[in-house]
Every structure is written in C-alpha cells, then in structure tokens.
C-alpha positions, 0 to 999 in steps of 0.5 A: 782063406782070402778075405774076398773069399768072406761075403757080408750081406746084409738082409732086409727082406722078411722071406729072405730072413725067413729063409736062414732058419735052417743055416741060422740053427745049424749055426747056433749049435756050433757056436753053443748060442742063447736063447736071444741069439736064436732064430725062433727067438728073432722071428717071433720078435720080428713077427710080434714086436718090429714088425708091428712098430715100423722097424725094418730089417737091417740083419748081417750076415757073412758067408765064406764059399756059402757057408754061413759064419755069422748073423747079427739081427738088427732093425733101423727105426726113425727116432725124430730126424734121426735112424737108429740100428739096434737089436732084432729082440723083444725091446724088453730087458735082453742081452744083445750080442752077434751069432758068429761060428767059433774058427780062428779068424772069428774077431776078424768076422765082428770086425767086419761086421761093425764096419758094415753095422756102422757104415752102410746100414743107413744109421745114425746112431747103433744102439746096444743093450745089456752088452756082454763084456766079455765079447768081442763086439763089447771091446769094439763098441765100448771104444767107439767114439763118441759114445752117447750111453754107456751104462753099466749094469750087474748080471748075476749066474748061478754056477749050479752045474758046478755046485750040484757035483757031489751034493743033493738040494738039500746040502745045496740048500743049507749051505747057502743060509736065510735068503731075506732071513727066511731059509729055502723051502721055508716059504713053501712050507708056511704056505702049505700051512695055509692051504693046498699050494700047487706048483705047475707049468702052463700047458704051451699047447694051450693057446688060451691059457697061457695068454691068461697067465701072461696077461695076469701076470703083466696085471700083477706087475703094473700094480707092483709098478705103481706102487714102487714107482718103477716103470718100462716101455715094456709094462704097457706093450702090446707088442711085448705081451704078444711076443711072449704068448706066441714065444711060450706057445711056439716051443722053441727046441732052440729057445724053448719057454716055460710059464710057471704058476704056482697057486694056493688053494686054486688061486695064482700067487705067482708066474715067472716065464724063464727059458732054456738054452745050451744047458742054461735057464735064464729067467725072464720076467715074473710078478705076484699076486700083492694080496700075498705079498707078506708070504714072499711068492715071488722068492718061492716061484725063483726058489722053484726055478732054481731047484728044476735047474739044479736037478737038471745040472743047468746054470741059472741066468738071473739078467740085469739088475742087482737084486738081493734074491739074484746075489744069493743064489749065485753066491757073488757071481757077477759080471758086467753087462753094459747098455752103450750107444755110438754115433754113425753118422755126421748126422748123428753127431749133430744129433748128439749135439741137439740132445746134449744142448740141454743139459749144456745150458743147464750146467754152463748156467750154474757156471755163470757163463755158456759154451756152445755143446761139443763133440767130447762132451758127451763122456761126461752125462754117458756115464752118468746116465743122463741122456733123451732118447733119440 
C-alpha cells in the first residue's frame, strides 16, 4: 500500500461527524474499542457537553481507498489568547485514546495522525487526559517536548473473567478477605437487619427517572465535596449532568449505561452509573446518601457491581485513582494512565513561558537572584503538577 493511498481529513462540520456512524461502529468492532472511544459516546459528548460550551470540531480521520482506518475526536477551545485541542468527551474523569483499525502499519497511521493533530488543527497546546500507557499515541506524546503536564495516575482493573474460571462468587468472595475490615455481603446483611433493602437499575426508558437519580446523585456528591474538601469542574456541570441523563437513557448498544440505586426501606442510599463495553464494565461515577455513611453504601453499590460483572465473566474498570476499595477487588492489578499536555505552536511556547513566569519568580526569588523563564524549564513543575490552566 502506498502512502498517497491513506487519506487524512479532518472533519469540522457536525452533519458530516454525524454521518461516521455506521463507518465509526463498524470500526469499533474491529479494533474491539471502549466505550469512550465509541460514537454514540462522542456525539452525546458533542451534543451535551462541546457543543453547548463553544468547542468545535477538530476530529481526524484516515481512510485508504475510502475505507476508514481511524477517528480520533478532538475539539479546539480558546483558553485567554491561546487554542487548545483536546478530546471529544464529557470533560469529566475518562481515558482518552484514538480509534485505529488493528492492520499492520496501524503505528504508522497514530504517526500520521499526531502530525496532523499537531500541525494543522489550528492548536497551540494538545491536551491529553488519563492517557493509557500502553498505546502507541502514549509513546509518542510522552516524548513531545516540551511537555506542560505530565501526571501520572493508577488505574485499577479487575481480572474477573480470569478469576471466575473454575469458582462460584462465593469462593471468589472468600478468597479476597475484609475489605475495610468488613467481609463481602457483610454490608448487605447489616443493612437487611435494619430494614427492607432493595437493589435495582433505573429504567433508561424512563426519561424522568433517571434525570431524578442523576440529579440526586450529583446532590449527594457535592455534600461529600464539602465536607472532604475535594472538588472538580465537573461537580457543578450542567453540561455533564445532561450528558450522563441523555448517555444512560440513549441505550447505547456500543457504550450502553446503566444507573444502579439501591434503597433501604424505599429510601435511596446509594447510585453508581458504570457502563459496558467489549465485555468490560467500567464504573463512572457514583455517590451516597451521608445520613447512612457508617453503613458503607457506597462499598455496597461497588460490591454489587462487581458481582454482576463477575456472574457475567466481564473485567471491571475501576479509572483513575488509587482508592482502597479499587485495590481490593483487583488484587494489585494496576497501570499507569498519564494526563500529558504538549506545545504546538511557537505561540504556545510563549504561552508556556507566561504561565511559568510565576512560579519563575517565586523560586528564583528564594535563590536570591532572577532568570528569565526558559523553554526546559517546564520539566521541572510538569512532574510536579504545578501548572494554570491554559
């Protein structure tokens, strides 16, 4: 095949984005993709969430002899005087990667597609969260330089359809001790003592009911937030509320969400939302009733989960974050997932340059002497984490 045979596009108009599906789908199928990855997931991010806040469309594409190799969704967004590119997604806490058909020269397609990221999509910086270290476009952005962020996170799976062979829950169960001092179904049998508890998954059909749960979920997190002191862009979104009501209710077969609730005595305690794709469930985000937080709901609702999944021979995704609860039902099983962000433009090193020049200061003054802000700087407050947005 000849490389004037691979055709990059890059596609900035919402009919023509529209008009993938069917390609997009088929795509996913071959290169077993994700959820995040996922049309039906893109659009409703689209639709909900960068549309609303005045991103636009920067997605690539390739072809060869029409037929389509690989998507990667991305939105340009003005940040003061500077673009930056990013992901197509619910600006929340998901994993971003490229669609890319899995042939032989598929390397040399995310090769290709970097450059045109980088190049002629108009950007100054390219934004990449929770960045699978294992892939391809990994190895390439975590050698971009320079680099503005680069954060590392832990990202816990748990093995079940490996650990399910040969055992029922309950030797599955036993073999993994007290989470938190407290044995699996333990939880769930204190609460039954105190009442009628009832485990369930919200009708998506029901429009209204799920934008209730949804709603009282998001509630119940933000009372959390308060009190630990641990906040996100995302707690106070509408943009992200909307996306998850319309994503649960869409029943994606590509991406398809469920809402589970569990109450006691007819009150909801706890509501976790976690999807399903390529024979993984990956959980998105959950929160607790606080009036019940001695009896652990929010360890009961992933307990529950993780059973489904179990009995269903699928992988759990617990994302980013180290939590103790994530630890124990993978049993250790961790990567790394990495949030980088690159300079693409000469405007953007200048950018960087503004951005630093506090921190600059500030540690050039405790020297006793001040040099200006350069270029190879940055390495030292991007592993750090110290960085504005921009």
């Amino acid at each position: 095949m000849r490389d004037s045979e691979l055709q990059y596009e890059i596609v900035t108009d919402e009919q023509k984005l529209r008009a993938l599906k069917e390609e997009w789908d088929d795509l996913l199928k071959r290169a077993n993709g994700f959820h995040y990855q996922s049309f039906d997931f893109c659009w409703i991010a689209w639709q909900q969430v960068a549309r609303p806040k005045g991103r636009s469309l920067r997605c690539i594409v390739l072809r060869d002899k029409g037929k389509l190799l690989l998507v990667w969704p991305l939105v340009a967004h003005k940040r003061f005087l500077w673009t930056c590119l990013c992901p197509l997604c619910p600006e929340a806490a998901d994993y971003s990667d490229l669609l890319v058909d899995p042939w032989e020269r598929s390397a040399e397609c995310v090769d290709g597609a970097w450059r045109v990221a980088m190049r002629e999509c108009g950007a100054d910086f390219l934004h990449l969260p929770f960045l699978h270290e294992r892939t391809h476009l990994y190895r390439i952005a975590s050698k971009a330089r320079p680099l503005v962020i680069q954060r590392r996170s832990d990202s816990y799976v748990a093995k079940l359809s490996e650990e399910c062979a040969g055992r029922d829950w309950a030797s599955f169960s036993d073999s993994l001790g007290p989470p938190h001092g407290r044995k699996p179904s333990s939880i769930a049998r204190r609460l039954s003592k105190k009442g009628h508890l009832e485990c369930k998954f919200i009708d998506p059909c029901d429009k209204s009911a799920v934008a209730y749960a949804v709603d009282l979920m998001f509630e119940w997190k933000r009372h959390w937030s308060d009190r630990v002191g641990k906040r996100g862009p995302w707690l106070n979104s509408v943009h992200y509320r909307n996306f998850l009501v319309e994503w649960i209710s869409s029943q994606s077969p590509s991406s398809r969400a469920h809402l589970l609730m569990i109450a006691l005595d007819g009150v909801p305690i706890v509501s976790l939302v976690f999807c399903v794709s390529n024979n993984r469930v990956s959980t998105v985000i959950g929160s607790f009733n606080e009036a019940y937080a001695k009896s652990s709901p929010g360890l009961l609702a992933f307990e529950y989960v993780v059973k489904w999944a179990f009995d269903r021979q699928y992988d759990v995704d617990f994302g980013s974050g180290a939590e103790r609860y994530k630890q124990f039902w993978a049993r250790g099983n961790v990567t790394n997932v990495w949030t980088l962000r690159t300079v693409a433009s000469w405007w953007g090193r200048i950018g960087m340059i503004v951005q630093r020049l506090p921190f600059e200061v500030k540690h050039t003054a405790r020297e006793g002497t001040f040099a200006a802000p350069s270029s190879t700087a940055g390495a030292r407050y991007a592993s750090t984490g110290n960085s504005h947005e921009i």
